[in-house]
mmCIF file as gemmi writes it, N, C-alpha and C atoms, coordinates in Angstrom:
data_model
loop_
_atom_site.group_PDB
_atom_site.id
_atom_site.type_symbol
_atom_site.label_atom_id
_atom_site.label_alt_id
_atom_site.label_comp_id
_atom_site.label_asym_id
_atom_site.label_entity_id
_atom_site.label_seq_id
_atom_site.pdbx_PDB_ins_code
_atom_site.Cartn_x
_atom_site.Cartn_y
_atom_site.Cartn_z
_atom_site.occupancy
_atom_site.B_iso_or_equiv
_atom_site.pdbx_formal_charge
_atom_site.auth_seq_id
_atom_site.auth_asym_id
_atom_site.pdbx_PDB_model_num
ATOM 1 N N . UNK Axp A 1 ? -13.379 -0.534 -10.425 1 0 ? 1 A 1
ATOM 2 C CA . UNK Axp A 1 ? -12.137 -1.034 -9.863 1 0 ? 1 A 1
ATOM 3 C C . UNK Axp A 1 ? -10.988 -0.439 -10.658 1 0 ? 1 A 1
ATOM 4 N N . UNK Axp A 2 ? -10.018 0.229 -9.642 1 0 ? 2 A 1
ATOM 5 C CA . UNK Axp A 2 ? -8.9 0.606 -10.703 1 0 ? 2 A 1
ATOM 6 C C . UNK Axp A 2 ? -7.561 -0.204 -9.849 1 0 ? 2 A 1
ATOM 7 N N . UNK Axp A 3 ? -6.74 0.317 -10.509 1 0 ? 3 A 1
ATOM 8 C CA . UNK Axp A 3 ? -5.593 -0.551 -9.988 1 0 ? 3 A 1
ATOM 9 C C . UNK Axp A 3 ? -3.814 0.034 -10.364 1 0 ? 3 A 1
ATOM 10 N N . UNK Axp A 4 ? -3.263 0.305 -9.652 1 0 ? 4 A 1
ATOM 11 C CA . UNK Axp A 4 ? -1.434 1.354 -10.666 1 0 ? 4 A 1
ATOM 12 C C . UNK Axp A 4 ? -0.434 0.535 -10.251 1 0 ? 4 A 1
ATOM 13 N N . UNK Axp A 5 ? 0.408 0.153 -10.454 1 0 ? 5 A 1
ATOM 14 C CA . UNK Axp A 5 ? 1.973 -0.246 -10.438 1 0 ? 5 A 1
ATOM 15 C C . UNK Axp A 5 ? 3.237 0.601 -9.85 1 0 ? 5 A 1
ATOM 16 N N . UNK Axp A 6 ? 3.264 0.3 -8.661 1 0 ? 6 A 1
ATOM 17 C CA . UNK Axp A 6 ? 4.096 1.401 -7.919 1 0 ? 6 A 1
ATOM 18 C C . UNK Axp A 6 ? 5.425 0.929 -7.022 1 0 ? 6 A 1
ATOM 19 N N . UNK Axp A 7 ? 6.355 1.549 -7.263 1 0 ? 7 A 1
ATOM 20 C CA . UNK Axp A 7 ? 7.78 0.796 -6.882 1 0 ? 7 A 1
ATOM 21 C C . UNK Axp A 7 ? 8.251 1.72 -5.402 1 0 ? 7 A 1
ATOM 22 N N . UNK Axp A 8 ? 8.643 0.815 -4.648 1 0 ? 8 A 1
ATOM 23 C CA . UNK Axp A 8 ? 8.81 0.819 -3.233 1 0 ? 8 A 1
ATOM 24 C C . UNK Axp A 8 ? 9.843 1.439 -2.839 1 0 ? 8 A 1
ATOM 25 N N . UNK Axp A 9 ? 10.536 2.742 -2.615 1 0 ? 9 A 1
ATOM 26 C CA . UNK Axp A 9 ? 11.223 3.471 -2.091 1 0 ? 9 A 1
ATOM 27 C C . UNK Axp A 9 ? 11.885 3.858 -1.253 1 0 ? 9 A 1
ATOM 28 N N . UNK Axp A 10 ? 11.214 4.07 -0.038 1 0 ? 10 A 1
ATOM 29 C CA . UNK Axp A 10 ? 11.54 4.187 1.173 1 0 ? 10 A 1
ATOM 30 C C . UNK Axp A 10 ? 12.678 2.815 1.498 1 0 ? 10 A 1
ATOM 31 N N . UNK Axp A 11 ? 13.45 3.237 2.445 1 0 ? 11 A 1
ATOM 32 C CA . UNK Axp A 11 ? 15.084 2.2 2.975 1 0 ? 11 A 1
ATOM 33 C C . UNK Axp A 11 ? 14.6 0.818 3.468 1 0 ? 11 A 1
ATOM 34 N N . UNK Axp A 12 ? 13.4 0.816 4.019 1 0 ? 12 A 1
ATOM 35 C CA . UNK Axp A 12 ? 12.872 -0.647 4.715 1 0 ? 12 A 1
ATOM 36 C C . UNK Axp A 12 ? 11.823 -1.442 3.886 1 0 ? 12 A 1
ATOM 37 N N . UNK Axp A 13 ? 10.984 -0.406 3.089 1 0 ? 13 A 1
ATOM 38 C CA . UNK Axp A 13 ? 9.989 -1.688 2.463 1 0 ? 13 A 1
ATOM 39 C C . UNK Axp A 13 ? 8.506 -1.35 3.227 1 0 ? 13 A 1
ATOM 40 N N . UNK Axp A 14 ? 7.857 -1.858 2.996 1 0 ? 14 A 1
ATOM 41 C CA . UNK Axp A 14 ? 6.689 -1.914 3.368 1 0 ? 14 A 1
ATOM 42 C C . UNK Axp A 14 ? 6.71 -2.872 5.177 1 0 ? 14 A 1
ATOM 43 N N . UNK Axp A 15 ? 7.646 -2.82 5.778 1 0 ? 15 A 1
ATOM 44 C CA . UNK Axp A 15 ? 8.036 -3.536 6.926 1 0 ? 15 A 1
ATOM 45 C C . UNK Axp A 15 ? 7.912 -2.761 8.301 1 0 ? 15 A 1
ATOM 46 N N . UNK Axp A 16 ? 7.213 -3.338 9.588 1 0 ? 16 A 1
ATOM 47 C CA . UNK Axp A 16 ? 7.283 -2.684 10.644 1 0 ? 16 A 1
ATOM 48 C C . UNK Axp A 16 ? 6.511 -1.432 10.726 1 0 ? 16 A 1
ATOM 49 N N . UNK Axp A 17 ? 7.03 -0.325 10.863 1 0 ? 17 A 1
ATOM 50 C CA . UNK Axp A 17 ? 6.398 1.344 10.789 1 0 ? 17 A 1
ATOM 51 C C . UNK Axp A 17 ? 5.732 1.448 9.445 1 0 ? 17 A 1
ATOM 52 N N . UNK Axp A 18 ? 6.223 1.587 8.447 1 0 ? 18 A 1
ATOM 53 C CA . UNK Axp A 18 ? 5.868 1.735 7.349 1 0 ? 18 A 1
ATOM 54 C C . UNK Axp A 18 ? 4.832 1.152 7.209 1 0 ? 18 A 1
ATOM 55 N N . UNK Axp A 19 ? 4.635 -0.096 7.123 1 0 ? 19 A 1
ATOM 56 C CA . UNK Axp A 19 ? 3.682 -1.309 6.563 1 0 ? 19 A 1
ATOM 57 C C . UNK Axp A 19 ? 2.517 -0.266 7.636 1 0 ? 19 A 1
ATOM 58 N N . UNK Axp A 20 ? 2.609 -0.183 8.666 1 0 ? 20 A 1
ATOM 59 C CA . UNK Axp A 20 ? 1.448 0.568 9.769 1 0 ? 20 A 1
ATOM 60 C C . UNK Axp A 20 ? 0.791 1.805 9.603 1 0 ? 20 A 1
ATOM 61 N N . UNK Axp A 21 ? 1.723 2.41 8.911 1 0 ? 21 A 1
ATOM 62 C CA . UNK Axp A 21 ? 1.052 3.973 8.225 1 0 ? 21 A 1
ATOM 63 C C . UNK Axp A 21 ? 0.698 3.684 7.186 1 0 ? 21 A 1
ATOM 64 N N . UNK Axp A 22 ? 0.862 2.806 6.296 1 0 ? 22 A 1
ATOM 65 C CA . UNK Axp A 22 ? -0.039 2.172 5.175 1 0 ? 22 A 1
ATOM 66 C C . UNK Axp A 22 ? -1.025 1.609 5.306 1 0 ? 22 A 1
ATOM 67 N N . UNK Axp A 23 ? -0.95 0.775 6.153 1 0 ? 23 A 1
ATOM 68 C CA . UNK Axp A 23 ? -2.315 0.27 6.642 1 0 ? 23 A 1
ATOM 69 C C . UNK Axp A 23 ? -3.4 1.163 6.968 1 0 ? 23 A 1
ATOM 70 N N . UNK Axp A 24 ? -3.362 2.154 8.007 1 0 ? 24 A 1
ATOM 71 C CA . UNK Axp A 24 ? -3.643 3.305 8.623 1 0 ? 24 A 1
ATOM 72 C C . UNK Axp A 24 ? -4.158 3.973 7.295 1 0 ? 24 A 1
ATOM 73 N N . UNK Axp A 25 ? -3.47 4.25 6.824 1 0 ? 25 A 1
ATOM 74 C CA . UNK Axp A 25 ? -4.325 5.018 5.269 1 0 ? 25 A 1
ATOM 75 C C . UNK Axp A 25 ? -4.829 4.492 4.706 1 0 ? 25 A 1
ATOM 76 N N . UNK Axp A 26 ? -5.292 3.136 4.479 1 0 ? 26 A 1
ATOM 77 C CA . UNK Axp A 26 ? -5.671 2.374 3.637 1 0 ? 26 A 1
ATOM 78 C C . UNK Axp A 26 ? -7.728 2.139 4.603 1 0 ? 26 A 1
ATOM 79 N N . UNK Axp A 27 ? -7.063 2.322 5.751 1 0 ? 27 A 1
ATOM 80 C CA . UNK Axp A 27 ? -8.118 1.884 5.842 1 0 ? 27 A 1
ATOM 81 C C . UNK Axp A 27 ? -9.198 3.733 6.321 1 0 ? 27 A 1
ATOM 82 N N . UNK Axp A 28 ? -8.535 5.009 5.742 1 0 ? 28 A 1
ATOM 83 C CA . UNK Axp A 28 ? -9.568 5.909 6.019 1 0 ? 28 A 1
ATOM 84 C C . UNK Axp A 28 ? -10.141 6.064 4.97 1 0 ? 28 A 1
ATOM 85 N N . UNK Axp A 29 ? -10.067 4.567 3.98 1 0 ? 29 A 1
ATOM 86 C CA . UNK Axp A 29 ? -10.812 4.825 3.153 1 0 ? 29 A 1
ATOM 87 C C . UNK Axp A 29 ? -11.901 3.782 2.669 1 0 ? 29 A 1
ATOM 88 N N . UNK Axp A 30 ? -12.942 4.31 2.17 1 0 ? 30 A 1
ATOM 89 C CA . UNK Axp A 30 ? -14.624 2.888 2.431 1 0 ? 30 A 1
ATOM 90 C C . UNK Axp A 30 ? -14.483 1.83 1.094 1 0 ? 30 A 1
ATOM 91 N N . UNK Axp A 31 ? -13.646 2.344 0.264 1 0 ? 31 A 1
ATOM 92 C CA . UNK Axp A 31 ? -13.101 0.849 -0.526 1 0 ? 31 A 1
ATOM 93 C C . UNK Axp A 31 ? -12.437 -0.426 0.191 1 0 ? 31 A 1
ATOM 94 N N . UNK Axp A 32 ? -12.471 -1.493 -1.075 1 0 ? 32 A 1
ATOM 95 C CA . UNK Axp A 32 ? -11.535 -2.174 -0.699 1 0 ? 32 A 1
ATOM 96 C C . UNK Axp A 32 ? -10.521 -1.82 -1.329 1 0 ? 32 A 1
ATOM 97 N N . UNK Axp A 33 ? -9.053 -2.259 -0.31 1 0 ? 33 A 1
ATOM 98 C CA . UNK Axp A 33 ? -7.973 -2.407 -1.117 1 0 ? 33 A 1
ATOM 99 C C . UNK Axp A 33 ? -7.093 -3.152 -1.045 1 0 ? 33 A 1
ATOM 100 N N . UNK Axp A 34 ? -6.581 -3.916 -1.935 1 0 ? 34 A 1
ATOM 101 C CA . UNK Axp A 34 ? -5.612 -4.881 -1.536 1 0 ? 34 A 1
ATOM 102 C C . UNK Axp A 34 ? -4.081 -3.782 -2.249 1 0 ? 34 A 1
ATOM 103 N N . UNK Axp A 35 ? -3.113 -4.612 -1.664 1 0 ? 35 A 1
ATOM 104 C CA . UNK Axp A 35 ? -1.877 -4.843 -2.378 1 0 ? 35 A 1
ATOM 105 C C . UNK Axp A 35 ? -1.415 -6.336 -3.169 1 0 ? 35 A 1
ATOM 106 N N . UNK Axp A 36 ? -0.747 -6.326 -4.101 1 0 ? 36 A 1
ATOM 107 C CA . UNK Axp A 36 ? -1.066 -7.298 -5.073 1 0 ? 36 A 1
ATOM 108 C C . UNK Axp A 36 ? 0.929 -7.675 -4.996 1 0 ? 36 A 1
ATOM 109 N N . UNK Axp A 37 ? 1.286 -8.873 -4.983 1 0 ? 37 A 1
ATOM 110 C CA . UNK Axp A 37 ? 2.855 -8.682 -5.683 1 0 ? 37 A 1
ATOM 111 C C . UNK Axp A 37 ? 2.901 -10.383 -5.859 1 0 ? 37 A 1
ATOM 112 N N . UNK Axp A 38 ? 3.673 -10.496 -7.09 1 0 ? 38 A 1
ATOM 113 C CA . UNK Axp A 38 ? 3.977 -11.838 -7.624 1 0 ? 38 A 1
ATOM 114 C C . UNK Axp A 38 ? 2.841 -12.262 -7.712 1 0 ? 38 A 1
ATOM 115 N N . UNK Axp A 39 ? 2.064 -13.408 -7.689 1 0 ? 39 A 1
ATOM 116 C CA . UNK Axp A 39 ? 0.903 -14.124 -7.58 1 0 ? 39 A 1
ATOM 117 C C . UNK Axp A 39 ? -0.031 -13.86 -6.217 1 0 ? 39 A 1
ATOM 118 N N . UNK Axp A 40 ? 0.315 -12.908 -5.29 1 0 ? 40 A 1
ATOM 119 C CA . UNK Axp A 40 ? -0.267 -13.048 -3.807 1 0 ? 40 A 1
ATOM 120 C C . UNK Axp A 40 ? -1.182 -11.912 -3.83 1 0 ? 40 A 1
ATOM 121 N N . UNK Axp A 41 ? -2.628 -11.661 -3.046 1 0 ? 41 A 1
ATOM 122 C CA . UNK Axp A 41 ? -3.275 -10.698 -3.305 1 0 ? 41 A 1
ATOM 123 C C . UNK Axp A 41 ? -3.603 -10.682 -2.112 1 0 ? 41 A 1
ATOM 124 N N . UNK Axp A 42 ? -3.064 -9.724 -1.1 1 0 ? 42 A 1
ATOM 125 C CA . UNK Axp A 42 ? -3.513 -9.389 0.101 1 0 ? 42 A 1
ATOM 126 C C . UNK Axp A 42 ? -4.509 -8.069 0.654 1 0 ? 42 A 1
ATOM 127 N N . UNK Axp A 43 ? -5.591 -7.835 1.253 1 0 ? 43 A 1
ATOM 128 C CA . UNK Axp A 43 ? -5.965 -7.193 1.86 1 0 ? 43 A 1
ATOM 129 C C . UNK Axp A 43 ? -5.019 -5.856 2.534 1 0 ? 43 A 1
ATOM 130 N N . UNK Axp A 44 ? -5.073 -4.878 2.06 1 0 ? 44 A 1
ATOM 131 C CA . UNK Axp A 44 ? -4.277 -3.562 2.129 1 0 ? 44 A 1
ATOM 132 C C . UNK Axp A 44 ? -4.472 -2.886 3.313 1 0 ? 44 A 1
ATOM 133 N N . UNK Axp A 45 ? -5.756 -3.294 4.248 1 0 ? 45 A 1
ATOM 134 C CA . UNK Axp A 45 ? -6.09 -2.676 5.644 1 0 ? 45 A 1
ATOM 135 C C . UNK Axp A 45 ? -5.702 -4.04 6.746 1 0 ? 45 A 1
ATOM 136 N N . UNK Axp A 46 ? -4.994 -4.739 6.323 1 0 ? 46 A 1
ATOM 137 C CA . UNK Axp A 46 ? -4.763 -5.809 7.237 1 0 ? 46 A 1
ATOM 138 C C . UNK Axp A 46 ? -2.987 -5.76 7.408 1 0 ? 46 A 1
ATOM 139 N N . UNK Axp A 47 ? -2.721 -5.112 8.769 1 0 ? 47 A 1
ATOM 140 C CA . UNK Axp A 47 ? -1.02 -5.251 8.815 1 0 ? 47 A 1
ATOM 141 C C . UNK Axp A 47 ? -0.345 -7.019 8.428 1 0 ? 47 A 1
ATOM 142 N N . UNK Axp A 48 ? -0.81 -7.818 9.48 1 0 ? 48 A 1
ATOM 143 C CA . UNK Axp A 48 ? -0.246 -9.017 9.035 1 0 ? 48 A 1
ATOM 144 C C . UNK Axp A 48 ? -0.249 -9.929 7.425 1 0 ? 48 A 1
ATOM 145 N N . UNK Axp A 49 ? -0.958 -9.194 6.322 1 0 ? 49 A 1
ATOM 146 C CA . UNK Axp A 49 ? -1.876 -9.436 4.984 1 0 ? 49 A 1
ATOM 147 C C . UNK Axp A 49 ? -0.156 -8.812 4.63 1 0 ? 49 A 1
ATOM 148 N N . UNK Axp A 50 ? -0.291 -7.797 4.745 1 0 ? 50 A 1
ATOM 149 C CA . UNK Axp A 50 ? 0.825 -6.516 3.832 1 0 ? 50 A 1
ATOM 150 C C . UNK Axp A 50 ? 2.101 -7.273 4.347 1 0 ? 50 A 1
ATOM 151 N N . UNK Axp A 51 ? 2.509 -7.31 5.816 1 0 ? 51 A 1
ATOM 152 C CA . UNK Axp A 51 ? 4.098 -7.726 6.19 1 0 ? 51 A 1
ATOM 153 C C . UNK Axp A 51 ? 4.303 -9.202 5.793 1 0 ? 51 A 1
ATOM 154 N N . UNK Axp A 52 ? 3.398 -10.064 5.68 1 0 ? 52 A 1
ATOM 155 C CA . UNK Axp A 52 ? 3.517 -11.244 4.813 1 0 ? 52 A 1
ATOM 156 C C . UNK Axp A 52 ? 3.785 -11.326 3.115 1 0 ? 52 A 1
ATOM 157 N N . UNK Axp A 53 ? 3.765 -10.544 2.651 1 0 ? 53 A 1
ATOM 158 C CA . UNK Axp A 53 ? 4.414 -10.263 1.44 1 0 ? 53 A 1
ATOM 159 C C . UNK Axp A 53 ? 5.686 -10.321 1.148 1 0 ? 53 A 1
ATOM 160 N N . UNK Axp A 54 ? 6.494 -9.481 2.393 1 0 ? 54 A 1
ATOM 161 C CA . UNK Axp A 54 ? 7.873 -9.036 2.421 1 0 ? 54 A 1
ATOM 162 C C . UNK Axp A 54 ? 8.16 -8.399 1.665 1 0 ? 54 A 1
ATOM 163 N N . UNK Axp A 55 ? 7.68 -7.072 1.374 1 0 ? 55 A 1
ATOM 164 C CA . UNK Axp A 55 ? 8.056 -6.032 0.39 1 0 ? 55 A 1
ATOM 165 C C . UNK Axp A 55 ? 9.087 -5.028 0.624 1 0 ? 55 A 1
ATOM 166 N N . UNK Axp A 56 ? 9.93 -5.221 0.204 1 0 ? 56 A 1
ATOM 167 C CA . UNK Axp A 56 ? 11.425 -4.335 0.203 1 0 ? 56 A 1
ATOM 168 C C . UNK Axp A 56 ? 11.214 -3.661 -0.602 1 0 ? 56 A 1
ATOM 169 N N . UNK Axp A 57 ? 12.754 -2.713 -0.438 1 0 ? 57 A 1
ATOM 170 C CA . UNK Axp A 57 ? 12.568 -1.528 -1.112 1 0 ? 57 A 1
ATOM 171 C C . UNK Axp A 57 ? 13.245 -1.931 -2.899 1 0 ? 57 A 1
ATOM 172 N N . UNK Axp A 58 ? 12.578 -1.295 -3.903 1 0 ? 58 A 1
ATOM 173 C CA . UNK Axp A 58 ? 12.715 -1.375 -4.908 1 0 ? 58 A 1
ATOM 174 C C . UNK Axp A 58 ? 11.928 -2.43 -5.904 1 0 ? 58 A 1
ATOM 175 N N . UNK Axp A 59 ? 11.112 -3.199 -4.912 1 0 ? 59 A 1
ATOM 176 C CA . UNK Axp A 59 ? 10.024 -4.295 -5.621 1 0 ? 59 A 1
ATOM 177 C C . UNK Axp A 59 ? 8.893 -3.479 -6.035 1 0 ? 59 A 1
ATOM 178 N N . UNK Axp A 60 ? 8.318 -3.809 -7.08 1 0 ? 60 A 1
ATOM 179 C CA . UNK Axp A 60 ? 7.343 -3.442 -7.271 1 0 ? 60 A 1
ATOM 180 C C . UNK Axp A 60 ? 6.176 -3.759 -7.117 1 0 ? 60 A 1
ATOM 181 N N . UNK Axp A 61 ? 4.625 -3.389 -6.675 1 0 ? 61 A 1
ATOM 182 C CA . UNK Axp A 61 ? 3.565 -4.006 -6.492 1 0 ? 61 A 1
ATOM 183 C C . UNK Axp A 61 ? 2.407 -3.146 -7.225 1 0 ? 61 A 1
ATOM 184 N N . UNK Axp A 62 ? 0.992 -3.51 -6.593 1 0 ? 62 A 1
ATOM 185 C CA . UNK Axp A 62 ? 0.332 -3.281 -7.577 1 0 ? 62 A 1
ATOM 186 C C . UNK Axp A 62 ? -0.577 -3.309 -6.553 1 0 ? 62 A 1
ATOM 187 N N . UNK Axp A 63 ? -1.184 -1.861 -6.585 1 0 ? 63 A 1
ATOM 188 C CA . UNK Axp A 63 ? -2.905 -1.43 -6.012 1 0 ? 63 A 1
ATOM 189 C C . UNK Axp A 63 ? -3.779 -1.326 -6.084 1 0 ? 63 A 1
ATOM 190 N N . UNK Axp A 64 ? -4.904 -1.684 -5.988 1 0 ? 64 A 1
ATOM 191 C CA . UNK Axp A 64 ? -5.964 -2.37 -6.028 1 0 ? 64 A 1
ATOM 192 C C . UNK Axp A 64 ? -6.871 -1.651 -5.482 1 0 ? 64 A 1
ATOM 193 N N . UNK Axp A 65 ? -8.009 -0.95 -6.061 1 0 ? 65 A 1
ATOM 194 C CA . UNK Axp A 65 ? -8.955 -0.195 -5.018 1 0 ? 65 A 1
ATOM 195 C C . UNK Axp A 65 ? -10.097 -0.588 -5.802 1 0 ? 65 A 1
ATOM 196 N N . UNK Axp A 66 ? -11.689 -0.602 -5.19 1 0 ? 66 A 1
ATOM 197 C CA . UNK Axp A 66 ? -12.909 -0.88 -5.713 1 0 ? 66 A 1
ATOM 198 C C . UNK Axp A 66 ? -13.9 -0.084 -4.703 1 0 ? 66 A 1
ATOM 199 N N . UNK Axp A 67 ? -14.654 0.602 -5.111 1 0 ? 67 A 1
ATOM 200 C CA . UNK Axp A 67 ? -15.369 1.332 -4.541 1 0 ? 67 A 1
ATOM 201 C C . UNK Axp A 67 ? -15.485 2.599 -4.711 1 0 ? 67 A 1
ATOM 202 N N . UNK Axp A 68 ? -16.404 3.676 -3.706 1 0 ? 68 A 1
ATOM 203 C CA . UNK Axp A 68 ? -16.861 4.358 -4.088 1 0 ? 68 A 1
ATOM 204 C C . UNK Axp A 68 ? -15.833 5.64 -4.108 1 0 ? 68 A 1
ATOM 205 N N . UNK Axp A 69 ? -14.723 5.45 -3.26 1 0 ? 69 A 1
ATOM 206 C CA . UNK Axp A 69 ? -13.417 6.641 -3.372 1 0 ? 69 A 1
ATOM 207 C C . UNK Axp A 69 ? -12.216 5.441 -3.016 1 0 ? 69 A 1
ATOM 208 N N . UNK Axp A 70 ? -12.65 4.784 -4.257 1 0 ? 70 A 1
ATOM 209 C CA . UNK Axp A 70 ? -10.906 4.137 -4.766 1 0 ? 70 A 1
ATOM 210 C C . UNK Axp A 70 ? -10.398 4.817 -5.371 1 0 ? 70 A 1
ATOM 211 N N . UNK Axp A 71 ? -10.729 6.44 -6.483 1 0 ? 71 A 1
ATOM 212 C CA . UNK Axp A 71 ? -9.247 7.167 -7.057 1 0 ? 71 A 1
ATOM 213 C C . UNK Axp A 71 ? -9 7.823 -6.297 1 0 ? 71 A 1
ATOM 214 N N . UNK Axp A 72 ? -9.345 8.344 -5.007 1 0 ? 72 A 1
ATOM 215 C CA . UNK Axp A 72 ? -8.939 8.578 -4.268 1 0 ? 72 A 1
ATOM 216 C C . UNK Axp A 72 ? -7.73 7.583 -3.12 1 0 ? 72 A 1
ATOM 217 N N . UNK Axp A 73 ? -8.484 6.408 -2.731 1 0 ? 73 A 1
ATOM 218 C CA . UNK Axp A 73 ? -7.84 5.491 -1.921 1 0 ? 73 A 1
ATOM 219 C C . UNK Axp A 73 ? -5.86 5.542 -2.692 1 0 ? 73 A 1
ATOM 220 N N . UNK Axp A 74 ? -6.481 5.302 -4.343 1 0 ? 74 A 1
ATOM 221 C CA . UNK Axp A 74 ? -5.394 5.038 -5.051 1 0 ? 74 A 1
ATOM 222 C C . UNK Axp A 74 ? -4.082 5.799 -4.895 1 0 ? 74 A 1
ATOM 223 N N . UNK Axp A 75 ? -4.451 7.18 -5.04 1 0 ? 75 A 1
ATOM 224 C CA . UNK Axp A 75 ? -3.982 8.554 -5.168 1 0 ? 75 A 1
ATOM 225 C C . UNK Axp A 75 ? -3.459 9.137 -3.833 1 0 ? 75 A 1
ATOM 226 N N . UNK Axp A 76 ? -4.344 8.534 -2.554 1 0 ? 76 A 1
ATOM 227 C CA . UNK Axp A 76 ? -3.538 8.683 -0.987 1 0 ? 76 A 1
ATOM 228 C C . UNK Axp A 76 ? -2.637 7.471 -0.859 1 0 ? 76 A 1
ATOM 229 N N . UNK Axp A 77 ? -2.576 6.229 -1.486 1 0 ? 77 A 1
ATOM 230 C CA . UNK Axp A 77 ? -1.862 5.486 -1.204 1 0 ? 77 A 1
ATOM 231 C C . UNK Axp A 77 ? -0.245 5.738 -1.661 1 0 ? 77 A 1
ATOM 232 N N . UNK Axp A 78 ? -0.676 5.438 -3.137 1 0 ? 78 A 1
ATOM 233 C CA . UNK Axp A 78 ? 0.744 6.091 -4.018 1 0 ? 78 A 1
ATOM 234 C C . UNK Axp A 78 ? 1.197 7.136 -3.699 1 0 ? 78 A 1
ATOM 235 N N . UNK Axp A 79 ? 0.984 8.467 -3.054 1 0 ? 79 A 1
ATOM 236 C CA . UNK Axp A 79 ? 1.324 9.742 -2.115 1 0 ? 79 A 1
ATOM 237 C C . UNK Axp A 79 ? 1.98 9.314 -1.595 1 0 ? 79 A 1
ATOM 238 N N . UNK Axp A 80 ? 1.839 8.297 -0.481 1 0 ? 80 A 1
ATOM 239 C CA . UNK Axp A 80 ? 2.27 8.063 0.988 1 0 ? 80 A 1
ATOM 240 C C . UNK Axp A 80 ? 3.468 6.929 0.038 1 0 ? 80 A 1
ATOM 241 N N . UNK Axp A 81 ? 3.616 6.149 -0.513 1 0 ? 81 A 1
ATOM 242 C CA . UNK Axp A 81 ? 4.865 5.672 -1.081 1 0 ? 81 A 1
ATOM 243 C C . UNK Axp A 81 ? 5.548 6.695 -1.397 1 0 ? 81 A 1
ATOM 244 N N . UNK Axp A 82 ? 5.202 7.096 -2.401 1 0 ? 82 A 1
ATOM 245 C CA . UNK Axp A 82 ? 5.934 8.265 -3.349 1 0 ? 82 A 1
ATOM 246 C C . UNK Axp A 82 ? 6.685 9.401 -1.961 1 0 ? 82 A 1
ATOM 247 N N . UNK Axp A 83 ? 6.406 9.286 -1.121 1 0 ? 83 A 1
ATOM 248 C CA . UNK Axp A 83 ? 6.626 10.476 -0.183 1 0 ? 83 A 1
ATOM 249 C C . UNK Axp A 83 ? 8.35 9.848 0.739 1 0 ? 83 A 1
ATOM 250 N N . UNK Axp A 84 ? 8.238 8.051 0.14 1 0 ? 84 A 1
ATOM 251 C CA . UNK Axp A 84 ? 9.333 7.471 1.231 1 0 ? 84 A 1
ATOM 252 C C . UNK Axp A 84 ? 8.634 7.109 2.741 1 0 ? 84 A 1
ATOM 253 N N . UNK Axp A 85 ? 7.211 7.674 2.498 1 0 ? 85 A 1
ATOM 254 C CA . UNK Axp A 85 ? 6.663 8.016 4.114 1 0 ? 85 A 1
ATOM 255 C C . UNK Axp A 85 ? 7.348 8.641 5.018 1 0 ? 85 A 1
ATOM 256 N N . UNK Axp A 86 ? 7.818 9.851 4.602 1 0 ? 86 A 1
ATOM 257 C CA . UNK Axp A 86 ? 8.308 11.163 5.278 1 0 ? 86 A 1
ATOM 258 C C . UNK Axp A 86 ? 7.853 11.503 6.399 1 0 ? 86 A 1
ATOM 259 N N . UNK Axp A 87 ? 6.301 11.591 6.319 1 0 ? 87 A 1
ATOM 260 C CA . UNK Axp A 87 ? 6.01 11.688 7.914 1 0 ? 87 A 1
ATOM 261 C C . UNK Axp A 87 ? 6.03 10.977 8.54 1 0 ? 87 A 1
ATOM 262 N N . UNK Axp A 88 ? 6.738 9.999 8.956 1 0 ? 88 A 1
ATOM 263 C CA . UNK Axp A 88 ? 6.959 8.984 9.567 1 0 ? 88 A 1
ATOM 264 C C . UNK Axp A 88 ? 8.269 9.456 10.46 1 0 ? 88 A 1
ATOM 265 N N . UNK Axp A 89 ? 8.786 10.47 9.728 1 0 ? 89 A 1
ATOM 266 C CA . UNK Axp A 89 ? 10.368 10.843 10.097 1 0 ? 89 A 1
ATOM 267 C C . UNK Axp A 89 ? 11.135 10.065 10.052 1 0 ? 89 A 1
């Protein structure tokens, strides 16, 4: 199980589109993964799990992968933050 600390960028947050292409990546991968923020530990392939958080931009959270390509899961997730989710346009 690994796990990184990663701060939220993109103008909306993990909300709507975003939260959906996260999800979407989260789940082409055979770990689990949650997203983690304040005390709440949600399931990372579940849209309604992630938009119940309410993660805006500039909060920080915390990723969560276990399995057999979690540094991977880890490493496509934090990408797709780190990116603003650009392809999203």
């Amino acid at each position: 199980m690994i796990s990184r600390d990663i701060v939220i960028t993109n103008t909306s947050g993990l909300h709507a589109r975003p939260a959906t292409f996260f999800i979407q990546k989260a789940n082409s991968y055979q770990s689990r993964v949650w997203v983690e923020k304040d005390d709440r530990k949600v399931n990372a392939k579940s849209l309604l799990g992630v938009l119940s958080l309410g993660i805006a931009k500039g909060m920080t959270v915390t990723l969560v992968a276990d399995g057999e390509d979690e540094n991977l899961a880890i490493a496509g997730l934090t990408e797709l933050i780190d990116s603003g989710f650009s392809e999203i346009g």
